[in-house]
N, C-alpha and C positions, 0 to 999 in steps of 0.2 A: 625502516619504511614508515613513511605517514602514514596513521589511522586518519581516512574518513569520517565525518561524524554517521554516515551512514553504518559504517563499521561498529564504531565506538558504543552506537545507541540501536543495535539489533533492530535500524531502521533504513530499510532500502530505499524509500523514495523520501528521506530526510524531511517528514514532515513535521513540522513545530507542534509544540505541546499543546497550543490554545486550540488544535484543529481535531488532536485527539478530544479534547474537554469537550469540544462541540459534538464530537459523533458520540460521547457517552451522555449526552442531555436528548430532553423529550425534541429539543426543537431542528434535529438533523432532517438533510433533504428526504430519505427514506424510512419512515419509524415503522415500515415493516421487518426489518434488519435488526437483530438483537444490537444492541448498548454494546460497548467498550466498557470494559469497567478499570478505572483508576487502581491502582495495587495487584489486579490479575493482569491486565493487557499493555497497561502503560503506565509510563511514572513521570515527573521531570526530568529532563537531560541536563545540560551542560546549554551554560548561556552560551549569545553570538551578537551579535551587533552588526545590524544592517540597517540603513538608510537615517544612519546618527539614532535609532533604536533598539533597543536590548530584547529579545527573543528566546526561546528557550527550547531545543531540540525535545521531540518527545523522546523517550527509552522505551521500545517495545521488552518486553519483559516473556513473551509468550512466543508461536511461532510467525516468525516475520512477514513471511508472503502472506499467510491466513491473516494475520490483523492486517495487514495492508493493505488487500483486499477488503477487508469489514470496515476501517477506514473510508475508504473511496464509495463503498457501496451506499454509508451513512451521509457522506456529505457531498461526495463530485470532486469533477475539477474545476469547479466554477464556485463562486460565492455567488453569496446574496444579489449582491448588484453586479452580477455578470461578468465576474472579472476573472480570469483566468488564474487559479492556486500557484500552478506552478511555470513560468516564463515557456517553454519546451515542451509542454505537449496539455492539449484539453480537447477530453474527450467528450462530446454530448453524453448528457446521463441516457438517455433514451438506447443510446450506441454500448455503453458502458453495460447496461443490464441487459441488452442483447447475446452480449458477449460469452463463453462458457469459461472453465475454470482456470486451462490449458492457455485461454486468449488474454485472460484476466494477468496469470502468473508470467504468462512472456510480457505484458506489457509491463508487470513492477518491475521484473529482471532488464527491461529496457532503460526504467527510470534508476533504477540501483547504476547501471552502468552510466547513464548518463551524471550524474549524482559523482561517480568516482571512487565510487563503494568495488572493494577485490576479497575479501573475505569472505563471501556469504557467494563464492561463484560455484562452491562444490556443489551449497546444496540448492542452488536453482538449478542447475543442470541435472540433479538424480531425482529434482522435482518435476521437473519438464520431462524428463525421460522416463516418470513413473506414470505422471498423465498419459504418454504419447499410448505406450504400453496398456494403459486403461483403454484407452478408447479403438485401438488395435483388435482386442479381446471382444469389447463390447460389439463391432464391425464385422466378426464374425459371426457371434452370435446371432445378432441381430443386421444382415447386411441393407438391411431399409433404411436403417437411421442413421 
């Protein structure tokens, strides 16, 4: 079976390394967000070459949905000049930090599968299903919220 680079670099929404470097600097969209830090959450991947340009998958090194989420939260799916990160899905930031944790991890498990990533399927789904279960419990307790 082909490995995925999603697979291969414990990175579900196969984002390039220049974008982790971005959300570990002062100058990410959200600096309320703790930092990525290079050698604990991310490393260099494995180069790729697209549009006659050389690129470099990040390697998450830590847990994947959690920095995925710290990722997106630090930077968006949008750049600077308003361009969409990734061709397949952008979400307003506004929309993004509305969102809760359960909404956050079904949309990476969406990008992972769109992505073509099959390895990391156990543990979004015992991830999803321990959220589901959190907030099950919380609904009892609390049936207001």
């Amino acid at each position: 079976m082909k490995r995925y680079r999603t697979d291969r670099h414990n990175n579900p929404i196969a984002a390039v390394y220049g974008l982790f470097k971005q959300a570990s600097s002062s100058g990410s969209l959200d600096t309320r967000e703790p930092r990525l830090i290079e050698g604990i959450h991310f490393e260099k991947g494995d180069p790729f070459r697209s549009g006659g340009r050389t690129f470099y998958t990040g390697r998450i090194l830590a847990d994947p949905i959690a920095v995925s989420i710290a990722l997106i939260d630090r930077v968006g799916f949008y750049t600077g000049n308003n361009r969409q990160r990734w061709s397949y899905i952008a979400i307003p930031w506004w929309v993004w930090r509305s969102m809760n944790e359960w909404q956050k991890t079904l949309t990476i498990y969406e990008m992972y599968q769109h992505e073509g990533g099959v390895e990391m399927e156990e543990l979004f789904q015992k991830r999803l299903a321990a959220l589901d279960a959190l907030q099950t419990v919380k609904s009892s307790i609390h049936p207001w919220k």
